[in-house]
N, C-alpha and C positions, 0 to 999 in steps of 0.2 A: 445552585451551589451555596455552602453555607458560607457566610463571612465571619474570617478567623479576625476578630477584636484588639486581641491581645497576643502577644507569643511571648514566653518564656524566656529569657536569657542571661545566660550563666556566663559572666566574664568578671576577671580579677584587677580589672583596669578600669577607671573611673569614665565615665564620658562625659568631660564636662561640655555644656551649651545645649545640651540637646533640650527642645522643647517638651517633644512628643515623641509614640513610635515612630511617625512621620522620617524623625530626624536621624534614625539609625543607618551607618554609615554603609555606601552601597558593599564595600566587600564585606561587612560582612552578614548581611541579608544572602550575596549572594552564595557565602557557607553553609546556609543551610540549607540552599535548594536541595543537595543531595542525602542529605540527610533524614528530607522529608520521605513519608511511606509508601505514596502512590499520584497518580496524577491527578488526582481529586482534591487533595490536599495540595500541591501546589499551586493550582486551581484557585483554590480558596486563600490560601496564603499572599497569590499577588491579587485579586479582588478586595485585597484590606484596605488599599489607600494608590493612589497615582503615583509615589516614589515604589511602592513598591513593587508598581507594575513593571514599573522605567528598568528597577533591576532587574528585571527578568529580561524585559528587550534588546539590554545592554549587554547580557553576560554572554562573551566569547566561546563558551562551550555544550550550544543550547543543543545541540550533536548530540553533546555524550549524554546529557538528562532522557533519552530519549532510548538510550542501551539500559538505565538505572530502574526505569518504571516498566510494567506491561502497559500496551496503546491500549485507549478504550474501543468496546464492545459495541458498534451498532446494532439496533435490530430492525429493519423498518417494518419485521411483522407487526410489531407492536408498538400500539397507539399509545399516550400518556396525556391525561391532559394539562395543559397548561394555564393557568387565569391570565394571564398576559405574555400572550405570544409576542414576541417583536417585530418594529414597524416589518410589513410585506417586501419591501425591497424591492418589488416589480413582480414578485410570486402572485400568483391569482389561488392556490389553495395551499399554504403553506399549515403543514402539519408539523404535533411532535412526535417523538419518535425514543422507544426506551435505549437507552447506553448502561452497561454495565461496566463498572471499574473493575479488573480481576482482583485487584489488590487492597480492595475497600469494598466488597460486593455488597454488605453492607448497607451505604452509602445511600440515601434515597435523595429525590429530583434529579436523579441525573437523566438529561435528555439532550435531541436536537432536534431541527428542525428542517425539514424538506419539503417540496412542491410535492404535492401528491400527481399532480398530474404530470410533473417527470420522473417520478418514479414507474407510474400505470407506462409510460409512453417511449421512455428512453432506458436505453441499456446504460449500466453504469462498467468504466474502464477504472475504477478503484481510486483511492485516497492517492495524494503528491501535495506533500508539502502542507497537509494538512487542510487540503481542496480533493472533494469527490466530480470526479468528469465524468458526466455523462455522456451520450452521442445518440442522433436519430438520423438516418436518412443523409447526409454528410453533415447535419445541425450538432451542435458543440456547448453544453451547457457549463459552467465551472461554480460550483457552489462550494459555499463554507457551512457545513451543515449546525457550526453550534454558535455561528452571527447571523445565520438566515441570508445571506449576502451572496449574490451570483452574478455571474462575469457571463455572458455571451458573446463567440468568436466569432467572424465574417462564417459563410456556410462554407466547407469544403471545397474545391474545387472537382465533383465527380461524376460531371456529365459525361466524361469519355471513358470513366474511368473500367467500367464494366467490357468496354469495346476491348480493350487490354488480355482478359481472360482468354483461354483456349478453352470453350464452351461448343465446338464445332460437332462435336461427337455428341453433343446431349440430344434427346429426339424432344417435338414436342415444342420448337420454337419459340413457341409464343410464348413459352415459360419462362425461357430464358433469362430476359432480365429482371422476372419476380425472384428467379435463382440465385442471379449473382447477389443483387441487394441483399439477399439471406445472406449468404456466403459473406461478403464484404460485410455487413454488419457484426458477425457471429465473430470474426477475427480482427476487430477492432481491439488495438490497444494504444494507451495514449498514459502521458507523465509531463509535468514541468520540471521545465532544468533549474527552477530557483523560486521562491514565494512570488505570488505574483507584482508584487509591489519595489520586487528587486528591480534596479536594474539590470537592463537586455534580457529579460526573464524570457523566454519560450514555451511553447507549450507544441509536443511532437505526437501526432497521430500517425499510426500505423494501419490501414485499411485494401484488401486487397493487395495489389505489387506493388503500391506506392507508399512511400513516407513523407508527411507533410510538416512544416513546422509553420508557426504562426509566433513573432513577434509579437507580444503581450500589449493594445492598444494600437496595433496597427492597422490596416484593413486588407491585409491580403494575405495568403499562403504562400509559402514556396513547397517544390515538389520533387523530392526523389525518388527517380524510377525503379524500382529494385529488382526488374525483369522477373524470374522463378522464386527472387527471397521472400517470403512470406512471415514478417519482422512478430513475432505474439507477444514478446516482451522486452522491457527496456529497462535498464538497473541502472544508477550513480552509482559508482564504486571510485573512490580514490583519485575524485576529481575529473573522473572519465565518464561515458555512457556507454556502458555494454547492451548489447542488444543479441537477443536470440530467436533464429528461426525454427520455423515448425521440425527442421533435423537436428535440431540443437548444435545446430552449426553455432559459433559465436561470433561478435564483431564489436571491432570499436567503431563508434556513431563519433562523427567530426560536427561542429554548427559551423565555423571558420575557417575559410572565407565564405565556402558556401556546405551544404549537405553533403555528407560523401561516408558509406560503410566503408570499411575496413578489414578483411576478414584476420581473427584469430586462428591461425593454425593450433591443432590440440587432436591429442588423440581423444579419440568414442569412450567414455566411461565403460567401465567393465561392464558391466548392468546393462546397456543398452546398446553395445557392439553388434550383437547377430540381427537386432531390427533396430532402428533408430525412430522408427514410426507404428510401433508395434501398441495398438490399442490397450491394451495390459499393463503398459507404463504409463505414467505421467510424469515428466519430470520439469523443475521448475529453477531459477534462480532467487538465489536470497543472500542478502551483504549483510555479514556478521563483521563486525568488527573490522579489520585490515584483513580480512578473506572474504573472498566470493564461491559459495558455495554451488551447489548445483544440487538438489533433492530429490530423488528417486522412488517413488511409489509405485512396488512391482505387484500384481496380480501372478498366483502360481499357477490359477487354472482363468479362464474364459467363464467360468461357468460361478456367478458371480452371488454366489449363499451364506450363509453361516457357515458351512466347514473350510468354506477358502480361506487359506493362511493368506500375509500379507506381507510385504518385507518394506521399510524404508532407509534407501540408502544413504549415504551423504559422503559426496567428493568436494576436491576444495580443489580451485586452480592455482596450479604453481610455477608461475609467472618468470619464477629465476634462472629454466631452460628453455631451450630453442630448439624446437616448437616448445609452446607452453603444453604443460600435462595436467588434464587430472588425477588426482591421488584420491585413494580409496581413504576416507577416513572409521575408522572403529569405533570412537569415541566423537563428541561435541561435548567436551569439558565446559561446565560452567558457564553453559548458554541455552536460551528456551528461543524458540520458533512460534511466531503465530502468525497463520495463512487464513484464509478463506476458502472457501467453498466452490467458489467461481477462478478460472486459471486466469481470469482476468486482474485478481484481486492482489494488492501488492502484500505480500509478506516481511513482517518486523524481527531483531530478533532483540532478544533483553538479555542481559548479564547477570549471572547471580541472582536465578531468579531465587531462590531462598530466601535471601531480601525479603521481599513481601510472601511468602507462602506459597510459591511456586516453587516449582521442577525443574532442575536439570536435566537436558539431553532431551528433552520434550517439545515435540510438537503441540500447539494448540491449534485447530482447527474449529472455528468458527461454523457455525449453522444452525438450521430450525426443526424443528424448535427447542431446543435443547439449546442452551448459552451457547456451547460447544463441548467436542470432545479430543481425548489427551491422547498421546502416542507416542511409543519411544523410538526413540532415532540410532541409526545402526547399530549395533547389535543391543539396546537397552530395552528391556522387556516394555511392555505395554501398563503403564500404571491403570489403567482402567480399563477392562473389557468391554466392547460395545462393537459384536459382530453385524449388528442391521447397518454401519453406518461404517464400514470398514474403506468403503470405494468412495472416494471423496474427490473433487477438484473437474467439475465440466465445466462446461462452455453455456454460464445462463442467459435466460431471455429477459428475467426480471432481477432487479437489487436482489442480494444476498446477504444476512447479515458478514459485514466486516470490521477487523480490525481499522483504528487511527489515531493519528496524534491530532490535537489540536494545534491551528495554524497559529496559535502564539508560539508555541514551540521553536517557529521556524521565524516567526517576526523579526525584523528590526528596528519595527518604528512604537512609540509608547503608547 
């Protein structure tokens, strides 16, 4: 990152006492966080001095910086080198790894840093809170890919957990629980309820019919059995945790007193009424602003080439009837989306992206090798043609490049 020295500032009011830039008063450092162009340069703007980190950790609305900027670009295809890696942390092959700014692409050293041998070994459940979770085998990794710094949780509790499955029909026995571990790993999804360093912070894994949560520093899990729910994703929305199963059924997620789903009553979005499990869709949640959306990626035919059109929808739930409904929306006024490749991968969304040189009403969609590719969201034509790469969003077995913020974003300590 490069360190900004000096900053510019234009004010008609005298400051007396100040010694140095050191001394610039914290509101108003913190007016021009948003002012700044990308999170590269904010980056660099609190790496100028320790007061001016302090304001960044301090400021009350580190939330909204985070709708202002696009997240950065991981790629863990690619290697970058570094002359001084930082200290190992307990990694045994910590590598770099290129990041791209959208908003400064520009921008050179940008990088992170990963265990290569959890990336070759363990599946990745995507960014939270500006921490990438991995998981192997019921094993639980938590790293900060751009401090090199990883948290390891008690193992899982999933020695019974496969006995739970209705596997009785499968032939071939002996296969059985090399089956389930597929199956329970392939549908692993996991998020923190808060930075890790908050307090009561949790960290919730979804595996198989069970959801587990783990108290951040504690040493054991707790366990909810979710019988037939199969939980694949889990969103903070408005101080709540919504969570969706493989029918896109919804629910609120309770931690207090103990675990306990919730089901949202809502009707089937229009798109996905006549099959709800219909291989052709993919459909995903993503928290825009004070809406939770719900994204719709239809295939017109099975038959998956160049001439297949493609359609993405976008519904928003509307919380203020009973049952809650989704509503068809036409437009996404003045807001950009960026997903990943993997359905496991968390989706950001930015505001006004014109800001820095982005799109409205746009999807960015992450992958390799190609930074990524653009998309337009209900009825907004497609600003970039790219029919080889049209069917996007499985279930990977290795890292995939993804979007994220850095966990200062989310920090509260200096």
């Amino acid at each position: 990152m490069q360190r900004h020295s000096k900053l510019c500032v234009s004010t008609s009011t005298p400051m007396s006492g100040l010694q140095d830039w050191t001394d610039l008063p914290k509101d108003l450092l913190q007016s021009i966080f948003s002012r700044l162009g990308s999170i590269h340069d904010l980056l660099a703007f609190v790496a100028t001095c320790r007061s001016w980190r302090v304001a960044l950790t301090s400021y009350s609305s580190k939330s909204t910086l985070c709708t202002l900027f696009p997240p950065l670009l991981i790629q863990p295809n690619i290697r970058v080198h570094v002359p001084r890696p930082p200290c190992n942390n307990g990694h045994r092959n910590l590598q770099a790894y290129k990041v791209i700014d959208p908003a400064k692409q520009s921008a050179i050293g940008l990088h992170c840093h990963i265990d290569e041998e959890i990336l070759q070994t363990m599946r990745c459940a995507g960014p939270s809170y500006g921490q990438l979770i991995f998981y192997n085998h019921g094993h639980c990794v938590v790293v900060d890919p751009f401090r090199g710094t990883k948290v390891s949780p008690p193992r899982l509790p999933l020695r019974d957990e496969y006995r739970k499955l209705n596997w009785s029909d499968i032939p071939f026995k002996q296969k059985i629980m090399e089956l389930q571990q597929l199956v329970t790993e392939s549908y692993c999804s996991a998020i923190l309820t808060a930075p890790l360093a908050s307090p009561n912070s949790h960290m919730l894994v979804s595996t198989g019919p069970s959801l587990f949560s783990w108290s951040v520093g504690s040493d054991t899990w707790s366990e909810l059995q979710c019988s037939d729910v199969q939980i694949i994703q889990i969103v903070e929305f408005n101080g709540q945790f919504i969570a969706m199963d493989l029918r896109q059924q919804i629910y609120t997620l309770e931690m207090a007193p103990k675990l306990r789903l919730q089901e949202i009553t809502t009707n089937c979005p229009p798109d996905l009424t006549k099959s709800c499990q219909d291989p052709s869709r993919i459909s995903w949640l993503v928290v825009c602003g004070d809406m939770l959306l719900m994204l719709v990626h239809s295939c017109t035919s099975i038959q998956y080439n160049a001439s297949v059109s493609f359609i993405r929808t976008v519904h928003y739930l509307d919380m203020s009837t009973k049952p809650a409904k989704w509503v068809d929306m036409e437009k996404l006024d003045n807001w950009a989306i960026f997903t990943g490749s993997d359905i496991r991968s968390t989706s950001f969304s930015c505001m006004n992206p014109e800001h820095w040189g982005g799109r409205s009403k746009c999807l960015y969609v992450a992958r390799s090798p190609k930074p990524w590719s653009e998309y337009g969201l209900g009825n907004e034509p497609d600003p970039s043609v790219d029919p080889t790469h049209q069917h996007f969003r499985i279930w990977c077995h290795l890292m995939q490049p993804l979007w994220v913020y850095p966990s200062m974003l989310y920090s509260d300590g200096p």
